[in-house]
NULO-94677 format. One record per residue (C-alpha): residue number from 1; x, y, z; residue in one letter. Coordinates in pm, 1 decimal. Example, Ala and Ser with C-alpha at 12.3 -4.5 7.8 and 13.67 -1.06 7.14 Angstrom:
! residues 2
PT    i        xx        yy        zz  aa
PT    1    1230.0    -450.0     780.0   A
PT    2    1367.0    -106.0     714.0   S
This chain:
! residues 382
PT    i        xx        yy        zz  aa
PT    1    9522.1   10430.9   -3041.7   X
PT    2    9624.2   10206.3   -3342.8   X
PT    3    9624.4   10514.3   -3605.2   X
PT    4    9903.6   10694.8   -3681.5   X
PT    5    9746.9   10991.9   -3785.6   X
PT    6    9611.3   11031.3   -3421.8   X
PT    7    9936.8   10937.9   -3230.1   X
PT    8   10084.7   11265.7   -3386.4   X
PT    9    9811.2   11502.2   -3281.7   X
PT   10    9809.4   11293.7   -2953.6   X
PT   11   10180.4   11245.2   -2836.8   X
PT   12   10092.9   11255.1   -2457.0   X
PT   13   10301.7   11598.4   -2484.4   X
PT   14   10063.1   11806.5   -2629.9   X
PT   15    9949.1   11938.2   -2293.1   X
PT   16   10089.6   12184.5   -2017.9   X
PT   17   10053.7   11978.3   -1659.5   X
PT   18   10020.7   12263.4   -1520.5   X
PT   19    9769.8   12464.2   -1608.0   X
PT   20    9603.6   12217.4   -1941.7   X
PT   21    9681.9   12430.4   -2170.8   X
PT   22    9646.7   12253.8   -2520.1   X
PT   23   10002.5   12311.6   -2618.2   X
PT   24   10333.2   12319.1   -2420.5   X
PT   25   10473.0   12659.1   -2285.3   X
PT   26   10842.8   12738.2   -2382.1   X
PT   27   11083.5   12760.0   -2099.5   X
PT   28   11370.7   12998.0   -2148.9   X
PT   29   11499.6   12964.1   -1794.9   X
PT   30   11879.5   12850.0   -1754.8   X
PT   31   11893.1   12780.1   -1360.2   X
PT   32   11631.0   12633.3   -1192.9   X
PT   33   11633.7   12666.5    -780.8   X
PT   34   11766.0   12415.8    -590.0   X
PT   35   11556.4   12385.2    -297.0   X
PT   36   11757.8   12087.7    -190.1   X
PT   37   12062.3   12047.5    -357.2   X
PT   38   12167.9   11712.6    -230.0   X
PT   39   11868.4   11595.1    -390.6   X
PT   40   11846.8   11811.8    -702.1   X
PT   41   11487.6   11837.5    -918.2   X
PT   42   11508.4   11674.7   -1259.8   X
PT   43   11569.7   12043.2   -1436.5   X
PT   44   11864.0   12244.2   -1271.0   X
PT   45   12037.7   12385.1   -1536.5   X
PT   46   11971.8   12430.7   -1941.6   X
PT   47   12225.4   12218.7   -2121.2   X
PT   48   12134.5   11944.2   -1878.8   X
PT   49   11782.7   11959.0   -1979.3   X
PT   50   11502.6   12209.5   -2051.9   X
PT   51   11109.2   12111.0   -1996.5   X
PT   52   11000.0   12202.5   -2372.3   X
PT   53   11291.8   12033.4   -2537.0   X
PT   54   11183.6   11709.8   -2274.5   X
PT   55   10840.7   11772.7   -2459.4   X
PT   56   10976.0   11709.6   -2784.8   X
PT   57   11241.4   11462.0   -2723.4   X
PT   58   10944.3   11218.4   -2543.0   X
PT   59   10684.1   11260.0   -2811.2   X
PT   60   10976.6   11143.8   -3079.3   X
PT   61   11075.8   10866.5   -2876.5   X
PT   62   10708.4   10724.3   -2800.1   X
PT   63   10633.3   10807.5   -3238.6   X
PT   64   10979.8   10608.3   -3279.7   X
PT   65   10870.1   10313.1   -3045.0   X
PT   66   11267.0   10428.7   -2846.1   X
PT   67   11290.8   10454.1   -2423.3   X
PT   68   11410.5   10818.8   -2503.4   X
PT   69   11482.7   11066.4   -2765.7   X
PT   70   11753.9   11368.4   -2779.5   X
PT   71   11728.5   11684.8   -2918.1   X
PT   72   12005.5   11889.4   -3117.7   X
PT   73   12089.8   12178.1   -3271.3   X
PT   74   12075.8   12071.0   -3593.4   X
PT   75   12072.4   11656.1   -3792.2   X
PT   76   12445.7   11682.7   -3828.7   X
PT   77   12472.6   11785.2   -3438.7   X
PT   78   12248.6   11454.4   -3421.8   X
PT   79   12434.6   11203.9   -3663.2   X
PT   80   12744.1   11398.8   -3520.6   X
PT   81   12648.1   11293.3   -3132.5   X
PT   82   12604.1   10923.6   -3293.7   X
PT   83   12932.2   10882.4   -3401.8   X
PT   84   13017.0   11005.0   -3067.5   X
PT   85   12928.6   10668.1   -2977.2   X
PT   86   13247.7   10529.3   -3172.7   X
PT   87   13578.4   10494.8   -2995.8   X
PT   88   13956.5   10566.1   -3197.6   X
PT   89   14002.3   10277.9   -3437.5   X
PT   90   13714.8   10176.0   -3460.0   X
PT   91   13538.0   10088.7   -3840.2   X
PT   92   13185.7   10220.6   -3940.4   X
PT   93   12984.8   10126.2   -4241.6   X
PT   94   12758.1   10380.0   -4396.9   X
PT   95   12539.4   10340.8   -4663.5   X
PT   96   12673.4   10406.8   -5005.5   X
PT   97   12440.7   10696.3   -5138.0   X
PT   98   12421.1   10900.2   -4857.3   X
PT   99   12400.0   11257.4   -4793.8   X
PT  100   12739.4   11497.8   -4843.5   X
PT  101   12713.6   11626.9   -4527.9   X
PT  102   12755.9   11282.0   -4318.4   X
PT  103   13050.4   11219.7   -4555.9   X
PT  104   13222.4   11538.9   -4497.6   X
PT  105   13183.6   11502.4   -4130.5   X
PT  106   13372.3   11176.5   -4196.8   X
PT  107   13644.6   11256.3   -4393.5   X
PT  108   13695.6   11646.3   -4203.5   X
PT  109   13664.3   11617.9   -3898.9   X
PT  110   13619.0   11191.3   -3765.4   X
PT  111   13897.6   11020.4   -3964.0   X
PT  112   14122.0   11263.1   -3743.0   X
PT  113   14003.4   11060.4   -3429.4   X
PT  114   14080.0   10737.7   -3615.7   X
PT  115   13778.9   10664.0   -3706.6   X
PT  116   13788.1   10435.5   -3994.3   X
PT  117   13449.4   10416.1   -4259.4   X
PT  118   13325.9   10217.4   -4562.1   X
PT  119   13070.3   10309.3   -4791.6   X
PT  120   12850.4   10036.0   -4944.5   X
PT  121   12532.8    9961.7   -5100.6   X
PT  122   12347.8    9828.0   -4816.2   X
PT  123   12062.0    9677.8   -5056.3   X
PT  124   12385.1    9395.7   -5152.6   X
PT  125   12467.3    9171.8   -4841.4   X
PT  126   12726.1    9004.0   -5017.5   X
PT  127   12888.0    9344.8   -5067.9   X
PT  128   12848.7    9413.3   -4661.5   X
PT  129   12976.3    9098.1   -4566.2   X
PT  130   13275.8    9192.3   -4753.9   X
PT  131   13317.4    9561.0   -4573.6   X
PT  132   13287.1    9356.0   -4181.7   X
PT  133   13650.0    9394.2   -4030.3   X
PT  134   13737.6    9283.2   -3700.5   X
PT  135   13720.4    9641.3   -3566.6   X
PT  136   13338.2    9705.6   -3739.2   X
PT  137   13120.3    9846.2   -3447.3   X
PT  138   12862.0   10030.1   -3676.2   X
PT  139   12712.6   10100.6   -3981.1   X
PT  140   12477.3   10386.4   -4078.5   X
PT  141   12201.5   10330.5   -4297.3   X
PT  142   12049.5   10576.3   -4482.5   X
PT  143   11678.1   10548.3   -4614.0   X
PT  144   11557.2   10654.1   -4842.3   X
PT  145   11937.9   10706.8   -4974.6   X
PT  146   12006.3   11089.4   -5097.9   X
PT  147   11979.4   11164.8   -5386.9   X
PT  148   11847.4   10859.9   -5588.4   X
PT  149   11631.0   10712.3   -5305.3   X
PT  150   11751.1   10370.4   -5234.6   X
PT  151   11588.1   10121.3   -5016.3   X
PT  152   11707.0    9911.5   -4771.1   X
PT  153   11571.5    9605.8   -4623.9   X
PT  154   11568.4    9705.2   -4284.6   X
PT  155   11458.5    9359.5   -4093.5   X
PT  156   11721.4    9192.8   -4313.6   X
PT  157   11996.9    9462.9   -4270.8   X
PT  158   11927.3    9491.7   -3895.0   X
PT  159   11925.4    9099.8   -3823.2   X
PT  160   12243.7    9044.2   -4010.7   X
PT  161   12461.2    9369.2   -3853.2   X
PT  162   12339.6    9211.9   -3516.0   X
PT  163   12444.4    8843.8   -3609.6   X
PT  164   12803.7    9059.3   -3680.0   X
PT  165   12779.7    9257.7   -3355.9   X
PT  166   12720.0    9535.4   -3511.9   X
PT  167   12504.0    9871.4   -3398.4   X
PT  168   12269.9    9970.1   -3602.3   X
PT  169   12189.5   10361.3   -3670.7   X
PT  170   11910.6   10480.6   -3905.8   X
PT  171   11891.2   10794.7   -4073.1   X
PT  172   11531.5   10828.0   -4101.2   X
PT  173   11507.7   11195.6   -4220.6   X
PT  174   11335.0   11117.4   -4582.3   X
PT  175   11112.0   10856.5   -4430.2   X
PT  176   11009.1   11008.5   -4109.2   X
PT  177   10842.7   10826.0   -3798.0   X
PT  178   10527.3   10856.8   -4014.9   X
PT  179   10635.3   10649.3   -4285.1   X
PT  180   10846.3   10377.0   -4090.2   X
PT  181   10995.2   10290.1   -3756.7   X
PT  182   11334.2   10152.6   -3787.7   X
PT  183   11352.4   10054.1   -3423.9   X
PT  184   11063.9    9798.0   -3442.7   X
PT  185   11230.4    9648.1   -3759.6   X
PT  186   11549.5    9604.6   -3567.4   X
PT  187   11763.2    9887.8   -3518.6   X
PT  188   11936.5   10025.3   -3234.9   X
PT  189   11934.7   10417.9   -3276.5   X
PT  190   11729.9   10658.7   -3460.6   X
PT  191   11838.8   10999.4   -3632.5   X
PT  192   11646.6   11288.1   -3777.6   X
PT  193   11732.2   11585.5   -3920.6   X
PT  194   11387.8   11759.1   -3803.1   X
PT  195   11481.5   12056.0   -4012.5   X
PT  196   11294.5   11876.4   -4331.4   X
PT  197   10967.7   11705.0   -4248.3   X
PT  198   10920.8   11718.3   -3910.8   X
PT  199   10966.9   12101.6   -3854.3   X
PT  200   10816.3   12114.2   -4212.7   X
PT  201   10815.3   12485.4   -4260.4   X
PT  202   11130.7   12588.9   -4368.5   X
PT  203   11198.0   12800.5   -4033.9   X
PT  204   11380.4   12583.6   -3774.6   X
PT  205   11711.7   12416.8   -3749.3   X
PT  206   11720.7   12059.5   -3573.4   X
PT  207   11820.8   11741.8   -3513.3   X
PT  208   11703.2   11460.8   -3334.6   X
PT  209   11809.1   11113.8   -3229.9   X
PT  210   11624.6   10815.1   -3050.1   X
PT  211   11780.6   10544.6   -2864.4   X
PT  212   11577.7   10172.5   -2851.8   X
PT  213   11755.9   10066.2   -2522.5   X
PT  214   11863.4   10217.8   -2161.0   X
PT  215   12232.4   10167.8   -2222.9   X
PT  216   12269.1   10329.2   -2526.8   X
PT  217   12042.9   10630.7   -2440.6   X
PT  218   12256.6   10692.7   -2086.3   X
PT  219   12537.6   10656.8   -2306.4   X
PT  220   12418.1   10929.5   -2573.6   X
PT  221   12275.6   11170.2   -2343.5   X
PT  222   12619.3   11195.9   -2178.9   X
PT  223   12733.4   11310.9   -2516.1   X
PT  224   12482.6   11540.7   -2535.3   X
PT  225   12486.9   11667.8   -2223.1   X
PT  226   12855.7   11735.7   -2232.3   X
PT  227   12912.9   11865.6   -2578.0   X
PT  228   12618.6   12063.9   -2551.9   X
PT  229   12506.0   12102.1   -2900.4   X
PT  230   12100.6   12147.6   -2751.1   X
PT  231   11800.2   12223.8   -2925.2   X
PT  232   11685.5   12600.4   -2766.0   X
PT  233   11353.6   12561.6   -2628.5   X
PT  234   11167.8   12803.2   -2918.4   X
PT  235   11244.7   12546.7   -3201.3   X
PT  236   11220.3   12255.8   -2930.5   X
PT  237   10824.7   12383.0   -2914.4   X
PT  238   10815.0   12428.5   -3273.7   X
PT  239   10925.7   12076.3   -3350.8   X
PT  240   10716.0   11977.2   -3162.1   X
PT  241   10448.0   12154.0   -3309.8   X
PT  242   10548.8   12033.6   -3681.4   X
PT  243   10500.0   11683.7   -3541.5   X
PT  244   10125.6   11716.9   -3481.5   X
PT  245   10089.8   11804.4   -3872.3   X
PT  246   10403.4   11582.0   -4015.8   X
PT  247   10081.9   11306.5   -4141.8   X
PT  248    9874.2   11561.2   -4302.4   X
PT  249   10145.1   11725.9   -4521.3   X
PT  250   10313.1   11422.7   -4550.6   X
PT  251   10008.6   11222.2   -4694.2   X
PT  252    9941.5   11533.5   -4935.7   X
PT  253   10285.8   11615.1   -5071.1   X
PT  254   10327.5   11194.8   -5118.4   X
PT  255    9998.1   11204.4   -5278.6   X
PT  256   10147.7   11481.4   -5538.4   X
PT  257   10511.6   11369.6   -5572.0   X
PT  258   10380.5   11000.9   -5710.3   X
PT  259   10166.6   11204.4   -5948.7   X
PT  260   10486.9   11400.8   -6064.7   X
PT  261   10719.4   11109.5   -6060.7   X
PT  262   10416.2   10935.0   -6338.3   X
PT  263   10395.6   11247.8   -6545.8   X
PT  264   10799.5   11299.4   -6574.0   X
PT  265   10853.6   10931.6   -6654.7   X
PT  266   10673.1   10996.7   -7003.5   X
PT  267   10856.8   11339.0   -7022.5   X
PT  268   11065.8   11398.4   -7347.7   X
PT  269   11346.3   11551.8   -7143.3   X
PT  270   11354.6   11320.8   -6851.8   X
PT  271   11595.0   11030.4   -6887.2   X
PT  272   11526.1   10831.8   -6562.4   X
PT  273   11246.4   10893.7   -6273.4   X
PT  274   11351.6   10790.6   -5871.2   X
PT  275   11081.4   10747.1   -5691.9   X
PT  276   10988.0   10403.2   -5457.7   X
PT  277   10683.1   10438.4   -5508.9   X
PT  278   10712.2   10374.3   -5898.5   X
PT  279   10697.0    9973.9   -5960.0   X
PT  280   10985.3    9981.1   -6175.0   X
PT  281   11201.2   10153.1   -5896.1   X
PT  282   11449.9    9889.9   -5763.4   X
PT  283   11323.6    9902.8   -5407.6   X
PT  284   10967.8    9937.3   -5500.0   X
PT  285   10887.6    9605.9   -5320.1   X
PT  286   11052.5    9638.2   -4989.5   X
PT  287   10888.6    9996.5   -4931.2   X
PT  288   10587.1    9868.9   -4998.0   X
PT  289   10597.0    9625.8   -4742.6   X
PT  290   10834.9    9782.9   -4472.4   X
PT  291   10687.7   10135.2   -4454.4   X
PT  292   10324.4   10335.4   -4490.2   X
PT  293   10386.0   10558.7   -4818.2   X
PT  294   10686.2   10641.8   -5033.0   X
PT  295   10742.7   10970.6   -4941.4   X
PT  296   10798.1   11303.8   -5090.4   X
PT  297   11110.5   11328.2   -5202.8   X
PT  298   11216.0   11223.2   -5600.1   X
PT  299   11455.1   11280.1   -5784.3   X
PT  300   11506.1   11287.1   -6206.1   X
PT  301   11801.2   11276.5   -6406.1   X
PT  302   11755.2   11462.9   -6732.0   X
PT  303   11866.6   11360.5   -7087.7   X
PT  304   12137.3   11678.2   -7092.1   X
PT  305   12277.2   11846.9   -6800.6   X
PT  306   12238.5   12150.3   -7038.6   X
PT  307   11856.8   12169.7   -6928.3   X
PT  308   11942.5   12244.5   -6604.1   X
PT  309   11986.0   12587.3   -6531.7   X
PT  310   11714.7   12675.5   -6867.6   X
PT  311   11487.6   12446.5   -6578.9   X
PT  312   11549.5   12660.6   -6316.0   X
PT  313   11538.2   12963.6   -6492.0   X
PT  314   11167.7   12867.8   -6578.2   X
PT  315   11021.2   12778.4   -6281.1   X
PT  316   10778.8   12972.3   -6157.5   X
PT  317   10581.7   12766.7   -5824.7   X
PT  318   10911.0   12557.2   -5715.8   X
PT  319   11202.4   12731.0   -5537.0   X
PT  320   11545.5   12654.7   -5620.8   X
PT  321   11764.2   12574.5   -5299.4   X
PT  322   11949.1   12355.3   -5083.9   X
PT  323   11698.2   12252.2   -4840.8   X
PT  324   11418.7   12008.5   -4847.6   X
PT  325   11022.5   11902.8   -4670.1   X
PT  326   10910.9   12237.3   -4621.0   X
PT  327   10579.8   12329.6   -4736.8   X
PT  328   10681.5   12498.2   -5053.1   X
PT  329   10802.8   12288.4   -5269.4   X
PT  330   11189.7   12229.6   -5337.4   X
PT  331   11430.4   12169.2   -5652.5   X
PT  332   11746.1   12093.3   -5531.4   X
PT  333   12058.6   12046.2   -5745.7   X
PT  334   12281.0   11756.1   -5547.7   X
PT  335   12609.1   11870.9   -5759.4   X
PT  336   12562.7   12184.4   -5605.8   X
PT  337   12402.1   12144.2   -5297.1   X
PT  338   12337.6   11822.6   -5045.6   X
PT  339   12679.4   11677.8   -5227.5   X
PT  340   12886.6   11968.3   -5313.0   X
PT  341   13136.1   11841.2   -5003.0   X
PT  342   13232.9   11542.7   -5208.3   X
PT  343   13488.7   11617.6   -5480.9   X
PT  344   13437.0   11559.1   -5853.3   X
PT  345   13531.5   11213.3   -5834.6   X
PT  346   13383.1   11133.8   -5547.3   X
PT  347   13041.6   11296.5   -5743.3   X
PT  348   13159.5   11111.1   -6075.8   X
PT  349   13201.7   10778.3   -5860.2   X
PT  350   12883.1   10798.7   -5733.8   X
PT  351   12635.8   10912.8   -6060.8   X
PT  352   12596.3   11252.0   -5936.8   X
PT  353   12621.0   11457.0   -6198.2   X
PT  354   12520.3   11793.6   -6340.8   X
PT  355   12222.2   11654.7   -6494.2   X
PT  356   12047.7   11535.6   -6178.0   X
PT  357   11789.9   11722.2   -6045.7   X
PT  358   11651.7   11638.7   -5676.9   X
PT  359   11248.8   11778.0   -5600.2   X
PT  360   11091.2   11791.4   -5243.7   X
PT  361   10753.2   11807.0   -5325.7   X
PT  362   10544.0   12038.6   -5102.6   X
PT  363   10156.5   12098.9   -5071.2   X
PT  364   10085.1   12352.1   -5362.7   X
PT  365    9793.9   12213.0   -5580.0   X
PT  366    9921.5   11888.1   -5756.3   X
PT  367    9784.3   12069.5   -6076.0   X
PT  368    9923.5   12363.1   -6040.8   X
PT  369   10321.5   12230.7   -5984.1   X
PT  370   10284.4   11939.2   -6237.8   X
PT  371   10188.6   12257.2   -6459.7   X
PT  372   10501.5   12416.1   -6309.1   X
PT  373   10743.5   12151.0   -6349.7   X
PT  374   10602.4   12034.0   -6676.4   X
PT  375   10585.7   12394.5   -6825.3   X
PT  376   10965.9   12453.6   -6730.9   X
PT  377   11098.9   12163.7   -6841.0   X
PT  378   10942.0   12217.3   -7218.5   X
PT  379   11035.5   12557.0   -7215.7   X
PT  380   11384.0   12423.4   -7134.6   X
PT  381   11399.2   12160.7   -7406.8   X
PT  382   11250.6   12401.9   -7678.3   X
């Protein structure tokens, strides 16, 4: 199978082995029976490892093109388990416009351990060759970047942080497996929150992470396995049922969110439009020849910040909220939301301001939302 489409309908764990039934069943058990326990069976107790959250993890790491995939409790138990990977002094680069949460993990709760981070635009190498200490092990990349949808040059990126000894980690949640493979352009480990696109109903919390060699996966699911921060086997089995849909919504809500991101561009109240898949977006280029699409997520920044609640207030279609790739679709306000962990001059530092506006786009009618989005935002300027 060469298509895409059909490798997510068709993981290879779409079936029960047991009895052929067309989906998985979910195991609650937590003990299996040891008939002999000198030479335990492959499932003996739940942490360790749970038949339906196998399922899942497999089917992500055969999409990702990884030996072996593990399954959290949520993306930040994921990105969380990855810098697990990191040892006291060492120095990780992350990519400059990247989510709040990975930063307040950072700061909080990581630069206790001594772990020692940079953040820098990884679309300027000359800017990363700068940020390389002797004690660099890592560096994150982000992509698309949250909010304002960066793009990095993965094949470049990954060949130079290897050249520097460097692992590479990928947080591929705005992409998905669907859109691009990060591990067949170079890099070492994988990481999804599956909460957005790949559960892609709004009703699951989950995390994922996929590991391109032996070592490293051995090495993360010891992590796993003994901080125990597991995916239970009901949203296991509905991950994995989002999965077999992920290039049907995804195709659709892209399909919209480029004909949004071409209507606001024009709009009276719209001072900038993010969106790759616009050709005067920065990274236009390289996502067009690096991944399948562009994605659903975009993000505007408005000619007065004072349009922003009158926005919200007007919408009628698009819910307001903190999340993103469900099936409804999302306004998001990064001040407030995916970035409220950073402080004012962290925001400041960083463009994120109160007139920023971030939209997941979901799979209402393209005509009916543009009217949505369009309608508020002249009701808000008038």
């Amino acid at each position: 199978m060469t298509d895409k489409r059909t490798q997510f309908v068709h993981t290879g764990y779409e079936m029960d082995p047991a009895t052929q039934a067309v989906t998985p069943p979910i195991y609650r058990a937590t003990t299996y029976h040891q008939a002999d326990p000198w030479n335990p069976p492959v499932y003996d107790y739940a942490r360790s490892g749970n038949p339906t959250r196998h399922a899942f993890e497999q089917a992500m790491a055969d999409l990702e093109h990884g030996v072996k995939g593990f399954a959290f409790s949520s993306g930040m138990a994921a990105l969380t388990a990855a810098f697990m990977l990191l040892s006291q002094g060492d120095h990780l680069i992350v990519t400059r416009d990247c989510q709040g949460g990975t930063q307040r993990v950072l700061r909080g709760v990581f630069s206790r351990f001594g772990i020692q981070v940079s953040y820098v635009d990884t679309e300027d190498f000359d800017a990363l060759e700068k940020a390389v200490k002797p004690n660099t092990q890592a560096i994150l990349v982000e992509n698309f970047s949250n909010p304002f949808l960066h793009v990095t040059d993965m094949p470049r990126l990954a060949k130079w942080a290897h050249e520097h000894h460097l692992l590479v980690m990928v947080d591929n949640t705005f992409i998905t497996p669907y859109l691009q493979n990060p591990l067949t352009l170079g890099a070492d480990l994988v990481i999804h929150s599956a909460t957005k696109m790949i559960g892609g109903h709004s009703d699951i919390t989950a995390g994922v992470a996929v590991a391109k060699e032996e070592d490293l996966a051995r090495r993360l699911y010891f992590i796993q396995n003994a901080c125990g921060a597991i995916l239970s086997p009901d949203d296991a089995y509905m991950s994995l049922r989002g999965l077999h849909t992920l290039p049907v919504r995804m195709d659709r809500a892209q399909d919209t969110a480029m004909q949004l991101a071409t209507a606001l561009v024009t709009h009276p109240q719209v001072q900038r439009v993010y969106y790759p898949g616009l050709k005067t977006h920065p990274g236009h280029e390289v996502a067009k020849q690096t991944m399948r699409g562009f994605g659903q997520m975009l993000t505007i920044r408005l000619k007065d910040a004072r349009l922003v609640p009158e926005l919200a207030r007007h919408l009628r279609l698009a819910r307001v909220g903190a999340g993103f790739g469900g099936t409804e679709t999302i306004i998001s306000l990064p001040e407030l939301h995916c970035h409220a962990a950073l402080t004012p001059e962290e925001r400041y530092e960083r463009q994120i301001t109160p007139d920023v506006v971030r939209i997941s786009v979901g799979l209402e009618s393209a005509a009916d939302l543009l009217h949505d989005i369009l309608e508020a935002l002249d009701k808000a300027g008038s």
